[in-house]
N, C-alpha and C positions, 0 to 999 in steps of 0.2 A: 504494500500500500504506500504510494507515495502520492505528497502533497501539491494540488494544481499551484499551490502559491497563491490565490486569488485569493486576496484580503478585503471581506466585504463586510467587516465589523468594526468600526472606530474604537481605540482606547479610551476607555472609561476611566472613572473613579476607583479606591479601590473595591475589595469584593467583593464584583461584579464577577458573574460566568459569561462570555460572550464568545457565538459561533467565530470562529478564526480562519480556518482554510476548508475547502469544499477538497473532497479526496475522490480518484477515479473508479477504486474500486469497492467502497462503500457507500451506506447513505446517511453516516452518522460524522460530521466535519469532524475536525480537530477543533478543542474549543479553550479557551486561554483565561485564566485568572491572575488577575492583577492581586499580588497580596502584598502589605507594607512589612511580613515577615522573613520573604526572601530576598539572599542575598546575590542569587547569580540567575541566568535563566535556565530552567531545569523542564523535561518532557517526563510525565508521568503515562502508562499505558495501566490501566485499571484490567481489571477482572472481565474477560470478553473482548478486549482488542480497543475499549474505547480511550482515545489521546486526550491528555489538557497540557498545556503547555501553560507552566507559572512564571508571572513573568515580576520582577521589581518594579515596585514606581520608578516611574521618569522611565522608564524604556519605552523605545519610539516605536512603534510599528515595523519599520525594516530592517530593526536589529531582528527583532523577532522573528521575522522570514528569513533572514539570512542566518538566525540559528535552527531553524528547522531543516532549511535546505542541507546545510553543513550536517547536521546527526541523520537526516533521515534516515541511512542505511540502517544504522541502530535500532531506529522508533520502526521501522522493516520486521526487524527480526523481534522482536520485543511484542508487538502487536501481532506474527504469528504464534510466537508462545505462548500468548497470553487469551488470542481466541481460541487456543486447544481448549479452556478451560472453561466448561460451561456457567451458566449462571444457578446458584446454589439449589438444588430443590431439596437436598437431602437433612433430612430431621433432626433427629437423635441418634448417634451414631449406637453401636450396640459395643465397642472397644477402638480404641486408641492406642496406637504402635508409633513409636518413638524409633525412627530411624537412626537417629543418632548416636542413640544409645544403646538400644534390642530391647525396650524395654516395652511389654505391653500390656494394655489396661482394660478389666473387662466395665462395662457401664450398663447399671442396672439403675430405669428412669421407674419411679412412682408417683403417680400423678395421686397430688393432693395438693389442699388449698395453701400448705406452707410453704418458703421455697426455702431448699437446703442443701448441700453438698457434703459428703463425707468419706474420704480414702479410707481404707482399710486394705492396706498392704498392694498388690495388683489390682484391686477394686473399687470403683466410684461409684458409690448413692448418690443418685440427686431425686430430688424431691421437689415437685414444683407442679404447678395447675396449666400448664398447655407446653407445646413444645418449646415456644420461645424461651419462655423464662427458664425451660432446661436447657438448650443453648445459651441463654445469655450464663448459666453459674460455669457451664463447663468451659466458656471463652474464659472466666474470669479465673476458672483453674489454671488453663492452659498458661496464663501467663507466669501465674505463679510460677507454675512446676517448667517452664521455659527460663525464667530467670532462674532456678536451680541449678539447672544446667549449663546454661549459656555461662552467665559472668563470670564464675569460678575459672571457664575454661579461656575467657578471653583476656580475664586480668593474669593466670597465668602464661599468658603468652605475650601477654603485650611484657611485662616480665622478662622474656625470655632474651624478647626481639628488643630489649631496653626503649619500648613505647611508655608514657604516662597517661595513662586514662581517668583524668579528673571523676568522672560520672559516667555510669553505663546506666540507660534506660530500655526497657520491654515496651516492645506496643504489638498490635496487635494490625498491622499495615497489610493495605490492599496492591499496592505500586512500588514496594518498594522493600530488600531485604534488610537494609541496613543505612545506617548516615552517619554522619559526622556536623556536627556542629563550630561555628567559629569559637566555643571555648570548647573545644574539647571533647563536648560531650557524645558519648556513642551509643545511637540509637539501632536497637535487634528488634529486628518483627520476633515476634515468639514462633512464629511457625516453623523455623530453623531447625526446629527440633524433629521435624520430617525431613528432613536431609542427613546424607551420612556423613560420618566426620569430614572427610576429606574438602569436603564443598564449603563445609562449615568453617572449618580454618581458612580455608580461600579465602571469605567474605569477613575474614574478622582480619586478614591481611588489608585484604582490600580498605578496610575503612580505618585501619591502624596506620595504614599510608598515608590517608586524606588528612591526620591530625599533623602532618606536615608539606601536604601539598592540598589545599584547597581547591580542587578541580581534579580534570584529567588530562595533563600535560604531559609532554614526555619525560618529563622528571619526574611526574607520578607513575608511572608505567616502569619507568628504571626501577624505581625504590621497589612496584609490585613483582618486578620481574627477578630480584636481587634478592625478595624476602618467600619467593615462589616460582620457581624457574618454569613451573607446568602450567601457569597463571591462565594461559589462552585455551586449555581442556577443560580446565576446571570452571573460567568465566562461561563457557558455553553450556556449559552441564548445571550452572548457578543460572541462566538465561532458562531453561526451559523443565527447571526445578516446582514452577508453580502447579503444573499437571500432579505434582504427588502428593500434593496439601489439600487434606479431605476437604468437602466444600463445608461442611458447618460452620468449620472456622470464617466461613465470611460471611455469613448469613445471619441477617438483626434477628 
């Protein structure tokens, strides 16, 4: 899918959604938010193949097209990984297998008017009155028992690789596996924990880079290349990883 470049929506205020470029091979444009919290221009591809592109105040309209043009190859490949992946129908899972780790979970839902969640050892109770509210406890487990896993293994490493990881935070991201903040801070989707180590360290190189190269320059590509020498198997296998993350996980 690449972009006609037809620019038929003025730059607005900010947090505004606005249609951006009409595309050949869909019928859903690329669509652009202006936010006062970013700092560079970045292309998100969501769950189904849909683009926004966020842009900073004061970016002019033809930076914008000429950062689309420049990635599109990317937002190509990105946008086919990401329509493999359908749109969530699936309920309650019945177990949860942690690639990361082999570790896996059986889930026993009981619907009643309280809502509650409780481990006991490979086993998850939840307790709750329709399926949502049992999805929304088991996202809010996942994160937890994602941060269990993740942090220990990336402040061990940044450790290793003498990186400083002021702050690591979990979230629970549709677009995106991981970030880096201008202090420091390193943000992990929790779904990470469906992936096997090997990808997993990848993506914590990868972002353990960015806390000294703010972009993707070839100076960051050096440092990724130097801290991972298989960096371009492993980015591709990190590219088309969203197909192995159950869909509950994105589903309100």
């Amino acid at each position: 899918m690449r972009p006609n470049l037809v620019l038929f929506a003025a730059m607005k205020p900010q947090g505004t959604q606005l249609l951006l470029f009409e595309t050949r091979s869909s019928s859903d444009p690329f669509a652009v938010r202006v936010s006062p919290r970013a700092r560079r221009l970045t292309a998100r591809v969501h769950v189904g193949g849909r683009v926004e592109i966020v842009v900073p105040i004061g970016v002019n309209a033809r930076a914008v097209r000429e950062f689309v043009q420049r990635f599109s190859p990317w937002i190509d490949r990105k946008v086919a990984a990401m329509q493999c992946v359908a749109e969530p129908s699936e309920t309650v899972p019945q177990s949860v297998k942690f690639a990361l780790t082999a570790e896996r979970f059986a889930v026993a839902w009981r619907r009643a008017p309280q809502r509650s969640l409780a481990q006991h050892d490979s086993e998850i109770v939840v307790q709750a009155p329709d399926d949502r509210s049992a999805r929304a406890l088991l996202q809010s487990w996942l994160k937890r028992a994602a941060r269990e896993r993740l942090a220990p293994r990336l402040a061990r490493l940044a450790g290793e690789l003498n990186f400083k990881v002021p702050r690591i935070a979990i979230r629970r991201q549709r677009t995106r596996w991981g970030s880096c903040s201008t202090r420091g801070t390193l943000s992990l989707n929790c779904s990470l924990v469906f992936l096997g180590p090997e990808v997993v360290r990848y993506l914590f190189v990868h972002e353990l880079a960015h806390t000294r190269h703010m972009n993707h320059s070839a100076s960051f590509w050096y440092l990724v290349e130097k801290l991972e020498p298989d960096y371009r198997r492993l980015d591709r296998e990190l590219l088309a990883s969203w197909r192995t993350v159950p869909l509950w996980v994105f589903k309100s």
